[in-house]
C-alpha positions as CSV (number, residue, x, y, z in Angstrom):
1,X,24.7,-68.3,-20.3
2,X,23.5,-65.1,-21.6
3,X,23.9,-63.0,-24.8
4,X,25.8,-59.6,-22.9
5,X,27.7,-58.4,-25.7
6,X,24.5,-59.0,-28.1
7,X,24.3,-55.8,-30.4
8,X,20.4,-54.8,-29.8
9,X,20.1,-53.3,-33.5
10,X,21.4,-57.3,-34.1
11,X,18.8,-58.4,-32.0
12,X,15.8,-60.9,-33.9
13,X,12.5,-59.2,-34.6
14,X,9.2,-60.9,-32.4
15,X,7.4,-63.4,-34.2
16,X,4.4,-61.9,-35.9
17,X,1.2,-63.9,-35.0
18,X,-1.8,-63.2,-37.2
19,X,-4.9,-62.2,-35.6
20,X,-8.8,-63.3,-36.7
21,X,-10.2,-60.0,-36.2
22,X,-9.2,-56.6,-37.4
23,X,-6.7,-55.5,-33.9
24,X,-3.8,-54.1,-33.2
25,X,-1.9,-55.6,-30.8
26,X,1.9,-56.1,-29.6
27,X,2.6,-58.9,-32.3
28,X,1.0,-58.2,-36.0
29,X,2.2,-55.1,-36.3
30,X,4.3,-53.6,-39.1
31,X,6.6,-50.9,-39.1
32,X,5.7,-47.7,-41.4
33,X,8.8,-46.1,-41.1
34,X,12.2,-47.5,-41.6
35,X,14.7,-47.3,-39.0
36,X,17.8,-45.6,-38.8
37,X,19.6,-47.6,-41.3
38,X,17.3,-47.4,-43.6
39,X,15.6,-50.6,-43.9
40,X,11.9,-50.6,-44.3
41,X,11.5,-54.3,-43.6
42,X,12.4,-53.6,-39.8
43,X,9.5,-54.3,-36.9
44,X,11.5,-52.9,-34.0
45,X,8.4,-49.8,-34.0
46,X,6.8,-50.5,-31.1
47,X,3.2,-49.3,-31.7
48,X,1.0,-49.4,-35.0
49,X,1.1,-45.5,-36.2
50,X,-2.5,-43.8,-36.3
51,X,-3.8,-44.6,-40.0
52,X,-7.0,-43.2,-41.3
53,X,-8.5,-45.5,-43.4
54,X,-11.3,-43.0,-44.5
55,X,-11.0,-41.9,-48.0
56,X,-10.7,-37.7,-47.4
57,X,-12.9,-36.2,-49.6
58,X,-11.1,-32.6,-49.8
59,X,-12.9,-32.3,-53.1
60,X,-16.7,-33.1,-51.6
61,X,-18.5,-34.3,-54.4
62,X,-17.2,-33.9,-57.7
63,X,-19.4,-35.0,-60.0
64,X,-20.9,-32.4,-62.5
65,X,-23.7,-34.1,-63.7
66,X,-27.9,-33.4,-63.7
67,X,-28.0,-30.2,-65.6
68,X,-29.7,-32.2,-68.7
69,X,-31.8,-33.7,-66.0
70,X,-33.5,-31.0,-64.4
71,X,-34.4,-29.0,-67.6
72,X,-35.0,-31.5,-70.1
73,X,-35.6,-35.7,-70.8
74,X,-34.3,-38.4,-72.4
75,X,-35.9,-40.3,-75.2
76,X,-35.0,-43.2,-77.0
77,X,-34.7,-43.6,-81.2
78,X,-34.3,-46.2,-83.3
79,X,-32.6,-43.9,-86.3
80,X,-28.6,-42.6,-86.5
81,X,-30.2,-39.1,-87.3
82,X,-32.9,-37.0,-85.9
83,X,-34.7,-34.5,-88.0
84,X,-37.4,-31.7,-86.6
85,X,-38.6,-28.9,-88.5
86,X,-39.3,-25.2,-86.5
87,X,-42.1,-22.0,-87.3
88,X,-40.6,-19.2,-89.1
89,X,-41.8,-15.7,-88.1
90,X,-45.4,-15.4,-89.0
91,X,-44.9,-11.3,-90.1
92,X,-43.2,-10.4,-93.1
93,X,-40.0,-8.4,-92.9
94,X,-36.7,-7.9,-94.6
95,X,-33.5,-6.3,-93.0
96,X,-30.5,-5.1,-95.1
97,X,-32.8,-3.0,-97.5
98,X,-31.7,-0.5,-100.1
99,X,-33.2,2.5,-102.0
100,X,-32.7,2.4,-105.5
101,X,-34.8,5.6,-106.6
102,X,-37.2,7.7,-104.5
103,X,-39.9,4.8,-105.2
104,X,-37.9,1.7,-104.9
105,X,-36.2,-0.4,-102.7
106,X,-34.4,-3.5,-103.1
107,X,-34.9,-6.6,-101.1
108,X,-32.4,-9.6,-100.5
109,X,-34.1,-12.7,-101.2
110,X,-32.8,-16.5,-100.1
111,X,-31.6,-18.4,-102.9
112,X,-35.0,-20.4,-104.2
113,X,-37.1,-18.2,-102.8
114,X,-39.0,-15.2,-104.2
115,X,-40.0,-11.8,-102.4
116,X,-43.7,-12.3,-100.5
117,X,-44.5,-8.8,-100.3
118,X,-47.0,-8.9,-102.6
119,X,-48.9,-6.2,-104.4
120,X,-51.2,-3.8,-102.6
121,X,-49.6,-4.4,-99.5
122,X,-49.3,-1.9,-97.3
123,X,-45.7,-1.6,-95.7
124,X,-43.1,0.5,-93.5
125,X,-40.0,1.2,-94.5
126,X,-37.4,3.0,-91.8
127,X,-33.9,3.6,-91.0
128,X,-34.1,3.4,-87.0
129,X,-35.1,7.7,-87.3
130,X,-37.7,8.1,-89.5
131,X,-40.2,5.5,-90.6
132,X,-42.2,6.3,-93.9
133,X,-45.8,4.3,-95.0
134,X,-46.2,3.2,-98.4
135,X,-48.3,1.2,-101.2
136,X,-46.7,-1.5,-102.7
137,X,-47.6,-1.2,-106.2
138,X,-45.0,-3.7,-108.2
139,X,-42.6,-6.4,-107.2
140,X,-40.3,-7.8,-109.4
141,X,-39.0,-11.3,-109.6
142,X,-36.1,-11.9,-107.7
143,X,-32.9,-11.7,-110.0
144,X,-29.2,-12.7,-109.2
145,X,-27.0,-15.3,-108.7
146,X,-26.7,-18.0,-106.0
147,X,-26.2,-16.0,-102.5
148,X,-26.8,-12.0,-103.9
149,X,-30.4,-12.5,-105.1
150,X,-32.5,-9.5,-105.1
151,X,-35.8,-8.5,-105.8
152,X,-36.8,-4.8,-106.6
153,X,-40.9,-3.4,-105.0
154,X,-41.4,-0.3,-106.1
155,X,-43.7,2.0,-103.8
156,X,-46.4,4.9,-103.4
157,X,-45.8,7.0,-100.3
158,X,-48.7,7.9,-98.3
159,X,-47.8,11.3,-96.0
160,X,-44.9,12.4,-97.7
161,X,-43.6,13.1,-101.3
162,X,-41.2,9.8,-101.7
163,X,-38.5,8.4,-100.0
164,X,-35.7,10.7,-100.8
165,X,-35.2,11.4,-97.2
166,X,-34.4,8.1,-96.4
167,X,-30.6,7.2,-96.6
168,X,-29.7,4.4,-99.4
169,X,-28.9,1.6,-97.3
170,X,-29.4,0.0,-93.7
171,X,-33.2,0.0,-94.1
172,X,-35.9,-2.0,-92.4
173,X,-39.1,-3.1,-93.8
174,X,-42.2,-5.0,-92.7
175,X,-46.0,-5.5,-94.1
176,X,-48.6,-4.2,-91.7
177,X,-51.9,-4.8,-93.8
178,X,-53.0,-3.6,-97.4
179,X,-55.3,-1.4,-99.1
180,X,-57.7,-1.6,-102.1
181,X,-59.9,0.4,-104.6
182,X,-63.4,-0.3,-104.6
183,X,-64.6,-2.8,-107.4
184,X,-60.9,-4.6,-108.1
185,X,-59.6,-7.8,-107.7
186,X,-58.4,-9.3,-104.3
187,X,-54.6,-10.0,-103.6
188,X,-52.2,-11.4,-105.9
189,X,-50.4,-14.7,-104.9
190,X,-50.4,-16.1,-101.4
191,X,-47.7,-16.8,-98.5
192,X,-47.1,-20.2,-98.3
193,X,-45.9,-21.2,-94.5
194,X,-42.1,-22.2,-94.2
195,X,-40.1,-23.9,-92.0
196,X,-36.8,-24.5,-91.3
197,X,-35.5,-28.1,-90.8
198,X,-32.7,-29.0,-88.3
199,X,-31.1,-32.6,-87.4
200,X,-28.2,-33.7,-85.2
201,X,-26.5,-36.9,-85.1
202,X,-25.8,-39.0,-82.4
203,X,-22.1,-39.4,-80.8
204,X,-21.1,-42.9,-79.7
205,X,-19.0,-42.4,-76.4
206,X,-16.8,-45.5,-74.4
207,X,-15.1,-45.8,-71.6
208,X,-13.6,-49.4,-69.6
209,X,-12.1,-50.6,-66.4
210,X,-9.9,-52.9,-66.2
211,X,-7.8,-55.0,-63.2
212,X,-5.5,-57.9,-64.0
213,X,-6.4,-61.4,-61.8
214,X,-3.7,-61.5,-60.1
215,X,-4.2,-58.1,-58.5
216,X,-7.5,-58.9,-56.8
217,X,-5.7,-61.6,-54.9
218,X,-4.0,-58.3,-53.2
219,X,-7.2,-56.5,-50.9
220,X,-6.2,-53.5,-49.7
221,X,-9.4,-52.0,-47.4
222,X,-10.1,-48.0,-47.6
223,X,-13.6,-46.6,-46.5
224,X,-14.7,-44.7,-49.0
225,X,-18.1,-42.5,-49.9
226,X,-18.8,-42.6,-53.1
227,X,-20.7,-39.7,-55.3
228,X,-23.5,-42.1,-55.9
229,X,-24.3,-42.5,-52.7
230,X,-22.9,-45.9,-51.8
231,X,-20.3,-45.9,-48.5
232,X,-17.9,-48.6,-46.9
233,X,-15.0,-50.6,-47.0
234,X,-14.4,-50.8,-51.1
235,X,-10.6,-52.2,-52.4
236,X,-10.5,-52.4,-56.4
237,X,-14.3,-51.8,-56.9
238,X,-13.7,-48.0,-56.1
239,X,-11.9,-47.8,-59.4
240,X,-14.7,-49.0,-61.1
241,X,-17.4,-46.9,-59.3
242,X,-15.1,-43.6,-60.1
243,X,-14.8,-44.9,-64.0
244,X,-18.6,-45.1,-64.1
245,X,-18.7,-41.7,-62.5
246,X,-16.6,-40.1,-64.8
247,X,-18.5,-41.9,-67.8
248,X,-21.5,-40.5,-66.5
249,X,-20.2,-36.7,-66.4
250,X,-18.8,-37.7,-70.0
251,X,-22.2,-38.2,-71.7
252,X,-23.6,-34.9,-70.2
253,X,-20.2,-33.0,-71.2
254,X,-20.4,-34.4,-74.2
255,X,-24.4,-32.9,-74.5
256,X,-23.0,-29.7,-74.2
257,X,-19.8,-29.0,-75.4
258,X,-19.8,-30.9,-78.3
259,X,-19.5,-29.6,-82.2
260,X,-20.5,-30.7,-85.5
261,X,-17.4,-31.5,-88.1
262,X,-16.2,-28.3,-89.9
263,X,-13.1,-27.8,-91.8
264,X,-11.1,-29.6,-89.2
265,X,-8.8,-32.4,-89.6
266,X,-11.2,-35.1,-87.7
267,X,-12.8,-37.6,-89.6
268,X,-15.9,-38.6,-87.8
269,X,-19.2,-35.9,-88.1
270,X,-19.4,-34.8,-84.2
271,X,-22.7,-33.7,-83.2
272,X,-24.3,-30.2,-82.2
273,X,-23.9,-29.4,-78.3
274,X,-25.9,-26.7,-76.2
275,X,-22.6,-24.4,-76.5
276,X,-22.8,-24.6,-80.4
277,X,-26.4,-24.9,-81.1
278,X,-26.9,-21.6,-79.2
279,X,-23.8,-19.8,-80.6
280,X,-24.8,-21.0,-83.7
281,X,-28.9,-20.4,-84.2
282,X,-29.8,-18.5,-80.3
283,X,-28.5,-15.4,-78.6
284,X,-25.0,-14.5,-77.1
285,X,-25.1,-12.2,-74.6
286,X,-20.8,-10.9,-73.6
287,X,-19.8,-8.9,-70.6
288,X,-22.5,-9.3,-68.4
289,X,-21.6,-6.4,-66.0
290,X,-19.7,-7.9,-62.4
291,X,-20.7,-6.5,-59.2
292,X,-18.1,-4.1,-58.7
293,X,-20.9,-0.9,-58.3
294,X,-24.3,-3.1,-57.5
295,X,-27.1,-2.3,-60.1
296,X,-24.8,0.0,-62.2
297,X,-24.5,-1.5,-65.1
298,X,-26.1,-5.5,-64.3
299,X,-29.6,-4.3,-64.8
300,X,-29.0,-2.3,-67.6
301,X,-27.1,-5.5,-69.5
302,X,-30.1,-7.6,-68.2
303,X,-33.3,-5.4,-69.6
304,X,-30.9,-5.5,-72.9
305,X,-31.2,-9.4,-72.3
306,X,-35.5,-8.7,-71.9
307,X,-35.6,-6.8,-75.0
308,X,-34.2,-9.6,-77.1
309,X,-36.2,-12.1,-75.5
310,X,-39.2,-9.9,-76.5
311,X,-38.2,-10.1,-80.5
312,X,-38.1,-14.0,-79.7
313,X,-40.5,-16.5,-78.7
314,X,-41.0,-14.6,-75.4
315,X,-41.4,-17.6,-73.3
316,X,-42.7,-16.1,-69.9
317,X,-40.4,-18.6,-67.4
318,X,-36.6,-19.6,-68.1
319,X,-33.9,-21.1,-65.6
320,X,-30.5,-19.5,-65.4
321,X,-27.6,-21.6,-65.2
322,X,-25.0,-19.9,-63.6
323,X,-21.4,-19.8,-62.9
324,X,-20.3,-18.3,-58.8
325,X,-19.6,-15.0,-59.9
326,X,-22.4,-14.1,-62.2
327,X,-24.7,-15.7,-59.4
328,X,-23.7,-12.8,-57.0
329,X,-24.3,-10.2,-59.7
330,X,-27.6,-11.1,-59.9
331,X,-27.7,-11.3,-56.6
332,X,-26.4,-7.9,-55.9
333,X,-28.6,-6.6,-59.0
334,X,-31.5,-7.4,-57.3
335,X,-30.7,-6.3,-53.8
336,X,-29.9,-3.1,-55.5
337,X,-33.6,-2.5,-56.5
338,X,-33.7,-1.7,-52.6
339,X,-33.9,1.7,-51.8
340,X,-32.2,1.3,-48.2
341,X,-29.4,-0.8,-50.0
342,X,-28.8,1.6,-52.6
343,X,-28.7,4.5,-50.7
344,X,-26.4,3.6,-47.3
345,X,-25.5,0.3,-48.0
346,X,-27.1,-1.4,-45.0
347,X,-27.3,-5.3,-45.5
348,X,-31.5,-5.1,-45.7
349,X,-33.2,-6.5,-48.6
350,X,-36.8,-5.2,-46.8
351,X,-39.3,-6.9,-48.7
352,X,-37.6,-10.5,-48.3
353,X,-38.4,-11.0,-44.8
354,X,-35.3,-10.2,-43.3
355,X,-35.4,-9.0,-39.9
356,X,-33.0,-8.1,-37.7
357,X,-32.5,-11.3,-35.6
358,X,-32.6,-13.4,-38.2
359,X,-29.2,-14.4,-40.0
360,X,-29.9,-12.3,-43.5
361,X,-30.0,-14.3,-47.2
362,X,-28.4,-12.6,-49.8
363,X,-29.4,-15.1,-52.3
364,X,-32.3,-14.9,-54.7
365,X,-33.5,-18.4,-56.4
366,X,-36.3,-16.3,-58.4
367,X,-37.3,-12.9,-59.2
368,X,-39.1,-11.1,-62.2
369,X,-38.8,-8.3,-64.3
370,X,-41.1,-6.9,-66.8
371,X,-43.3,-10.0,-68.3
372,X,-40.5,-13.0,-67.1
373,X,-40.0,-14.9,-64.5
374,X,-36.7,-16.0,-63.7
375,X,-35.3,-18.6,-61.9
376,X,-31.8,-19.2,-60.9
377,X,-29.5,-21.6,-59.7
378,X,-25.5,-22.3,-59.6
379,X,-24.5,-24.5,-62.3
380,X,-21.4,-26.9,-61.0
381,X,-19.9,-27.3,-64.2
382,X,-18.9,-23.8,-64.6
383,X,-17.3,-23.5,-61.4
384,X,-15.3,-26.6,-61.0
385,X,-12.1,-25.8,-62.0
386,X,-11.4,-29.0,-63.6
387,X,-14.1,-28.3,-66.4
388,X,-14.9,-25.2,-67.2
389,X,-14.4,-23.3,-64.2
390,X,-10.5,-23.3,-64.9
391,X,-11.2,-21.7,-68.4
392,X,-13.9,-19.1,-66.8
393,X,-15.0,-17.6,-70.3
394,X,-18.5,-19.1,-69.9
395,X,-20.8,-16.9,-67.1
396,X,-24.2,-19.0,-67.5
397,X,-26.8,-19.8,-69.6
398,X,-31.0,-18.9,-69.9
399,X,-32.9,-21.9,-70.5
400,X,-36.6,-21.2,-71.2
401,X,-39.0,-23.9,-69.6
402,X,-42.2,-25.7,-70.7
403,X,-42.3,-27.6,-74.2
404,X,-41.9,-26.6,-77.6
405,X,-44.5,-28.0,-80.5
406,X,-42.3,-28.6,-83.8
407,X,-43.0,-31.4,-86.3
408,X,-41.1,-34.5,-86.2
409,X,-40.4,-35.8,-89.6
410,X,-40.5,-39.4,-88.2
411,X,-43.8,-39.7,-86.5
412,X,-44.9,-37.3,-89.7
413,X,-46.9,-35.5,-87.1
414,X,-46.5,-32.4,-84.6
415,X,-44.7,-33.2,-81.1
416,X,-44.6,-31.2,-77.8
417,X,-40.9,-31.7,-76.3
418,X,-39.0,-29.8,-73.7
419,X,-36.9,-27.7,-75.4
420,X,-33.7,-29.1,-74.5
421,X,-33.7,-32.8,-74.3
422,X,-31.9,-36.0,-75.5
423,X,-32.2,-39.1,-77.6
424,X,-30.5,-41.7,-77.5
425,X,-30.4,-45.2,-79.7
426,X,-32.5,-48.0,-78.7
427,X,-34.3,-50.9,-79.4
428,X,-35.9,-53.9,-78.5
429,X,-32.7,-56.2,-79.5
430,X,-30.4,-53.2,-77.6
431,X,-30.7,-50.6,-75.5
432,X,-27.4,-47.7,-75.7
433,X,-28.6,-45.0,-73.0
434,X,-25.6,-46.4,-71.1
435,X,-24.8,-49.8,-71.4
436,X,-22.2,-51.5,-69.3
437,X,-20.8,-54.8,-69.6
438,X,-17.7,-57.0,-68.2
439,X,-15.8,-59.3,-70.4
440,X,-12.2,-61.0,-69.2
441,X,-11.9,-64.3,-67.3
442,X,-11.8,-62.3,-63.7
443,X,-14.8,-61.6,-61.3
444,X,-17.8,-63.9,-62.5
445,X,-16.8,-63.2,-66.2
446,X,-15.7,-66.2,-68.7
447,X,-15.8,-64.4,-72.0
448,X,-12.1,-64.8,-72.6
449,X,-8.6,-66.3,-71.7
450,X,-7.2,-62.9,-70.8
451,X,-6.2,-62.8,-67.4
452,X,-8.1,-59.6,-66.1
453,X,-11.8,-58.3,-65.4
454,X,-12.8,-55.0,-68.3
455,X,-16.0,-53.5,-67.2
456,X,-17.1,-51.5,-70.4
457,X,-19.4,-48.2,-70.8
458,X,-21.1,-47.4,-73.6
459,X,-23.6,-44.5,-75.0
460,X,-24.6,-43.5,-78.2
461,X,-26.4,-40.2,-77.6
462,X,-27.0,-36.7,-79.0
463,X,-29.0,-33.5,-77.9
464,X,-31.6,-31.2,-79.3
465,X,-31.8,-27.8,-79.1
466,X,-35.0,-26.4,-80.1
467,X,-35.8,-23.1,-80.6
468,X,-32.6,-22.0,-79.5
469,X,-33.6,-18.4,-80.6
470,X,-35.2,-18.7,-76.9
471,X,-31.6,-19.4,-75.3
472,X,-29.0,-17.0,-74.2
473,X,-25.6,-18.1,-73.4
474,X,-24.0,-15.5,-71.7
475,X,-20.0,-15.6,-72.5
476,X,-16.9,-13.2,-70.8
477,X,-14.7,-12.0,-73.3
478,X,-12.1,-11.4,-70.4
């Protein structure tokens, strides 16, 4: 006896049998779909679908991190606050002068302070035009309240009858030497070296992970890649390893974007970043020009970059950090220098080995120009468009290279350190560069009765920026 009038959409499902090995065959598949009716429970497909178990990375690698890295260190400190002191100019000059009669000026002095131009000195006063020599023969102690003080030097010109034709405000002044009659007494007073103290305080940053017990009786296997360089068949884990990932971005993010507590509503202190410390004490460079007409206007922007560096430290080499865009105007800034490029346009850069069955590079990774060498590379974080590539008001930074010499006020002696580097709290009892640390009952960890694994990230961190009159950050106002 048969079953003819059996309904097949009726008919019973095969028995699954589990196999040992990872196969597909005709009886431990599951359906993927569901079936005309709609249920998904049905096993009436007849072969397992194609499934890719490896992870796509349509991304590629997405971390951001190794800027701080490659032009700076990490040090540990045992303090909350780190304190460095940095050279003032070793000239003498004062900007923002006035003319108060046709044989005195007036000075702005800091609050505390008094004038050092000092009797006898010799000094030149100008306007930008016209630049006049004269002999200091009296300054005045500085007078006026907190913020306005002043300090009145009256003068002797040398080649010309005064200083009437110099307008009353908007002058410059510096010392250039000094000059004395035979048979008198030597200078008055002396210049007592300054300095100007900075400190930044570090940040403390967490993150966790976190998977509840019963879940990791649940494996679900996906082959991934990781950004750290780890690959293969990963289930929960891969949480963790992107939570780390992301931690680790954090703490460099956090390096540079990061700002001090103003008049804001936040109640903790912040700490000084790259982006603030160089808007704040370097140089800020906006517009640089795109690449619209090659050379037109890039070079011109970057010798105006040169001449600023010059009234600066003038550190010979610096690394440019730079956003896509920006890249290819330098790029296209330097290929312009060509004559052959300039003039026809033909894709020949001449002097860089090109030849003409060779596939051409238009990229430059170093070049200088007048008394600098540059070298440059793309900097990830301002093109991914989850950071600050999606905001795009940030075109690069100059970094100079080499090590600064400041005084640190905790050894209580002078230091060499690369001008951009970290420190971070440690000690022998505890180390916070980055700790991590799993608490829960879940995955080798009895620290609790919670049902669930945490793995926990710490850092407690903060960055120094010295002599950030050396830095440029070069900003679009677009």
């Amino acid at each position: 006896m048969g079953f003819a009038n059996l309904n097949p959409a009726n008919a019973f499902p095969p028995s699954l049998i589990p196999h040992q090995k990872k196969m597909a065959t005709d009886s431990n598949y599951l359906a993927f779909n569901s079936d005309a009716t709609g249920d998904t429970n049905t096993f009436a497909q007849q072969y397992l679908p194609e499934l890719y178990e490896a992870e796509v990375e349509r991304y590629g690698n997405r971390t951001i991190g190794g800027f701080l890295r490659m032009v700076g260190a990490e040090m540990p400190m045992s303090s909350d606050q780190v304190i460095w002191s940095e050279q003032n100019r070793l000239h003498i000059s004062y900007q923002a002068v006035t003319k108060t009669g046709n044989e005195e000026i007036t000075v702005p002095v800091e609050d505390g302070k008094e004038c050092v131009i000092r009797k006898d000195a010799t000094i030149a006063i100008s306007d930008g035009i016209n630049t006049i020599k004269a002999l200091v023969t009296n300054v005045a102690t500085a007078t006026g309240s907190a913020g306005s003080m002043t300090s009145v030097v009256t003068v002797k010109t040398y080649k010309v009858v005064n200083l009437s034709t110099l307008p009353a405000s908007g002058l410059k002044v510096f010392v250039y030497g000094s000059e004395f009659a035979k048979g008198t007494n030597g200078m008055t007073g002396s210049v007592e070296p300054d300095f100007t103290q900075f400190s930044n305080k570090p940040i403390i940053l967490k993150d966790n992970f976190q998977i509840h017990g019963s879940d990791t009786a649940q494996i679900g296997w996906v082959e991934v890649a990781t950004e750290d360089g780890t690959s293969g068949y990963l289930w929960y884990l891969k949480s963790q390893s992107e939570t780390r990932l992301r931690f680790e971005d954090y703490m460099e993010m956090s390096m540079v974007e990061a700002e001090k507590k103003g008049s804001g509503g936040v109640a903790l202190d912040g700490t000084e970043g790259l982006f603030a410390a160089i808007e704040a004490r370097g140089n800020v460079y906006n517009d640089f020009a795109g690449a619209a007409a090659p050379g037109s206007g890039a070079l011109g922007d970057f010798d105006t970059i040169l001449k600023q560096l010059d009234t600066q430290g003038a550190v010979e080499e610096n690394m440019l950090f730079l956003s896509r865009a920006t890249a290819l105007d330098f790029d296209d800034m330097i290929a312009a220098m060509n004559g052959g490029y300039a003039s026809t346009g033909a894709a020949s850069y001449g002097l860089f080995n090109n030849e003409e069955d060779m596939a051409l590079n238009f990229g430059f990774s170093g070049f200088r120009r007048g008394s600098y060498d540059f070298y440059k590379t793309d900097w990830k974080y301002l093109n991914d468009f989850a950071t600050r590539g999606m905001i795009g008001d940030i075109d690069g930074v100059l970094v100079p290279a080499g090590t600064s010499t400041v005084y640190d006020q905790s050894l209580g002696s002078n230091i060499r350190r690369p001008f951009l580097h970290v420190r971070y709290r440690a000690s022998e009892a505890d180390d916070r560069r980055m700790k991590s640390w799993i608490t829960g009952s879940v995955g080798g960890a009895y620290t609790s009765d919670v049902d669930e694994m945490r793995v926990n990230f710490l850092s407690e961190r903060c960055l120094c920026v010295q002599g950030a009159n050396n830095f440029v950050l070069l900003k679009s106002t677009v």
